[in-house]
C-alpha positions as CSV (number, residue, x, y, z in Angstrom):
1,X,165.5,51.6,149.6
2,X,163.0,52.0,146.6
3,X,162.5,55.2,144.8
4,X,159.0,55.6,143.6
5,X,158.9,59.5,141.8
6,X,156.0,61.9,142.2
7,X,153.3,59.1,141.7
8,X,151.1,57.9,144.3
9,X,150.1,54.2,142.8
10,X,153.7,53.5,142.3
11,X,154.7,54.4,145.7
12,X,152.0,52.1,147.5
13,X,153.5,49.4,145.1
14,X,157.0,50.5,146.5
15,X,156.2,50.3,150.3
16,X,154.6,47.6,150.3
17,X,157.6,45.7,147.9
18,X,159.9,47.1,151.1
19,X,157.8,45.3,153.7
20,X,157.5,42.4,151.7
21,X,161.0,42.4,151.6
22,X,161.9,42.7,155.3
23,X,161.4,45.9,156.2
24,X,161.7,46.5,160.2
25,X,160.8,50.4,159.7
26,X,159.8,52.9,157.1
27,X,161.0,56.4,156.1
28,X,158.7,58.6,153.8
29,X,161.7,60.7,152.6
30,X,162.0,63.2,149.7
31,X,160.7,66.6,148.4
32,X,157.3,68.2,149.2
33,X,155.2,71.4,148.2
34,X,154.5,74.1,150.4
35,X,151.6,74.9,151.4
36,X,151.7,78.1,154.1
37,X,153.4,81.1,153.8
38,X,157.0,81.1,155.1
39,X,157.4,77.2,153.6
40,X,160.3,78.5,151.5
41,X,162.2,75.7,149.3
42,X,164.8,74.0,151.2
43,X,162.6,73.9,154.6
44,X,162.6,70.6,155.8
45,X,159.6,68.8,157.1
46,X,159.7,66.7,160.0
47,X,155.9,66.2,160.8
48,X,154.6,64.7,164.2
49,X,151.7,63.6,162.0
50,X,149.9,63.5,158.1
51,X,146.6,63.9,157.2
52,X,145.4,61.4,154.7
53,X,143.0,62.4,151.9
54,X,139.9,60.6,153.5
55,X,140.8,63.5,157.0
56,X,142.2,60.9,158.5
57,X,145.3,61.8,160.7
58,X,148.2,59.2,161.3
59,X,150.6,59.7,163.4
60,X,154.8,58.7,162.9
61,X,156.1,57.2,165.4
62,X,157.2,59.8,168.6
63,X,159.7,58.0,169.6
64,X,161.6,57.9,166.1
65,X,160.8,61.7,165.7
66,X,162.1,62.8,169.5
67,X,165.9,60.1,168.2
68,X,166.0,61.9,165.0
69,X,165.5,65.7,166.6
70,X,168.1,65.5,169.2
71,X,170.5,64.6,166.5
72,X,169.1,67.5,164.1
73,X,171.0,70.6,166.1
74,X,171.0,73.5,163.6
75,X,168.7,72.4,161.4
76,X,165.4,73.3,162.8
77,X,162.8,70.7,160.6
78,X,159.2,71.9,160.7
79,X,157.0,69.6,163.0
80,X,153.7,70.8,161.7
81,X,151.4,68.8,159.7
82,X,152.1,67.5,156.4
83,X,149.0,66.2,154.0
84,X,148.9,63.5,151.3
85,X,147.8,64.3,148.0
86,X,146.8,61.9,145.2
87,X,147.5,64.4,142.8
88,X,150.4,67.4,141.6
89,X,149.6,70.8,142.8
90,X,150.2,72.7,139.9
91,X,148.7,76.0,141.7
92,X,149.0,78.6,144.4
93,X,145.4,78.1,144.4
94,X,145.4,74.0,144.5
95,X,148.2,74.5,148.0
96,X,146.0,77.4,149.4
97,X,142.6,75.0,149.2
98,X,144.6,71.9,150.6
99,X,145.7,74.3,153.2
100,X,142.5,75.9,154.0
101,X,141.1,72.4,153.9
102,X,143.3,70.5,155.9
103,X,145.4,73.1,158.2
104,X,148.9,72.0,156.8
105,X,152.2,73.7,156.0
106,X,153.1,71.2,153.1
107,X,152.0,68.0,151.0
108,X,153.1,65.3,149.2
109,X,151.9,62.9,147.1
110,X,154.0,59.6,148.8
111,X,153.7,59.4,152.4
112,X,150.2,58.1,152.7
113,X,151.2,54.9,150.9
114,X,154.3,54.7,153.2
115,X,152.2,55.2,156.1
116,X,149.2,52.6,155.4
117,X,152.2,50.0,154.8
118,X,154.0,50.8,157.7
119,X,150.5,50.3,159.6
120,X,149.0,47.5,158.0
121,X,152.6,45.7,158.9
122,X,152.9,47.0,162.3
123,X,155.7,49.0,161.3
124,X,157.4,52.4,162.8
125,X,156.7,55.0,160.5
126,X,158.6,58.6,160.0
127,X,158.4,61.6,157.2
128,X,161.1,63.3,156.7
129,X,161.1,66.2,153.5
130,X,162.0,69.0,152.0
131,X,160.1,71.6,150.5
132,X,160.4,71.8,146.6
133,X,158.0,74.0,145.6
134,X,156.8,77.1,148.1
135,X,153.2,78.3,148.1
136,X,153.4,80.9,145.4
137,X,155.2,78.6,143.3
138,X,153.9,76.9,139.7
139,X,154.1,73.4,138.3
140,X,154.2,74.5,134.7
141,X,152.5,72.3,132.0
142,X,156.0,71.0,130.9
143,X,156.9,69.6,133.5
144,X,153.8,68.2,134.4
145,X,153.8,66.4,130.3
146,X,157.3,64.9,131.9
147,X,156.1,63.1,134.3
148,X,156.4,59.1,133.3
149,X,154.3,56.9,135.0
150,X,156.8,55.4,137.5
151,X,156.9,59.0,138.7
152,X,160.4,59.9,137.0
153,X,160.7,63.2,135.0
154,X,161.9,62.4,131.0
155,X,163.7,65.3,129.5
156,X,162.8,65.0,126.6
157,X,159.8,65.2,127.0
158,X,160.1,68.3,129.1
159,X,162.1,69.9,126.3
160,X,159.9,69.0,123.5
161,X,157.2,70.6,125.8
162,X,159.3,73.7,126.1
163,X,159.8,74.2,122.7
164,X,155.9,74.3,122.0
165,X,155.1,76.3,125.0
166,X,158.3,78.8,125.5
167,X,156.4,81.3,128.1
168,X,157.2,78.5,130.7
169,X,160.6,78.6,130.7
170,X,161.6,81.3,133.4
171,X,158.7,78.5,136.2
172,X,160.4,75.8,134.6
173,X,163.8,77.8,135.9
174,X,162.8,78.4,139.3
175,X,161.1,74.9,139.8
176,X,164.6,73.4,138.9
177,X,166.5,75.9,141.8
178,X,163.8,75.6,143.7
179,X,164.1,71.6,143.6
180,X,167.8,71.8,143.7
181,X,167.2,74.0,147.1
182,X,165.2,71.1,148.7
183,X,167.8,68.5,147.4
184,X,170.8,70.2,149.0
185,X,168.8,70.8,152.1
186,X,168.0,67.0,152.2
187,X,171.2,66.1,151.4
188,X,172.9,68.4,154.6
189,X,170.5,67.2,157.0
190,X,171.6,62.9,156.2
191,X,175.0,64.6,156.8
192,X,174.3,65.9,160.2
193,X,171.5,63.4,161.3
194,X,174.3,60.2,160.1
195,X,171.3,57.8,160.3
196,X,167.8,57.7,160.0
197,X,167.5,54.5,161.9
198,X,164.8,54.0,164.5
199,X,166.0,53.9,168.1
């Protein structure tokens, strides 16, 4: 397992560490922002395919998907499409133009590098996510100043940037439910699936 944060260099240094290391399959697995309407935090994304930034679609492996969605009863993941994103977006207007742009219901900023990997390798490839941040949802400028460059979020930083910029506290407030939402979301569907292992 590596864990790369919300930074897309650091994550094709990540998957491709994990192939490099042995890797037999991999899982792109972790939080994602909405994009459509109805992608409420907590929704978890189980995409039949992503769309890269080039338009490029790549597909996860069906087989995979069909093992893990017999063992998901209850928990009804979203199979729609899921786009990659170099880039946070801080906006309801940066999700509506990826949308409008690209037809998906959520995006993150991780799974592309986790897909070329798994390709380039000859691996299986699945996405599995929760939504963090809905469509009408901001990433404030604090939070975006926490950011490290290994993806990680520094506190401090976020707290110094707080105390300049005050108005952002009640986003900051509902970007931390709204993440700790997708979290226990994530965190009930490991319990019910048991495994993520390819079939």
């Amino acid at each position: 397992m590596a864990c790369s944060g919300a930074d897309a260099q650091h994550a094709r240094a990540m998957a491709w560490g994990l192939v490099e290391r042995g890797a037999e399959a991999l899982v792109s697995f972790g939080l994602a922002g909405g994009l459509a309407e109805g992608m409420a935090a907590g929704t978890l994304l189980l995409p039949s395919e992503i769309l890269l930034p080039d338009g490029a679609a790549c597909a996860v492996e069906p087989a995979w998907r069909e093992a893990v969605l017999e063992r998901a009863d209850g928990l009804h993941p979203s199979g729609a499409r899921m786009a990659c994103t170099p880039l946070v977006l801080a906006t309801p207007a940066d999700k509506r133009a990826l949308a409008e742009r690209s037809g998906a219901v959520a995006a993150d900023m991780e799974s592309e590098a986790v897909a070329l990997a798994a390709q380039r390798a000859g691996l299986p490839f699945l996405v599995l996510r929760a939504v963090a941040d809905p469509w009408d949802a901001t990433v404030p400028p604090p939070a975006l100043a926490g950011l490290a460059a290994d993806g990680s979020l520094r506190l401090v930083a976020v707290t110094l940037e707080l105390v300049r910029q005050p108005r952002h506290l009640s986003t900051m407030l509902r970007l931390a439910q709204d993440g700790h939402t997708a979290l226990t979301a994530l965190r009930a569907a490991l319990h019910r699936l048991k495994s993520l292992d390819p079939p």
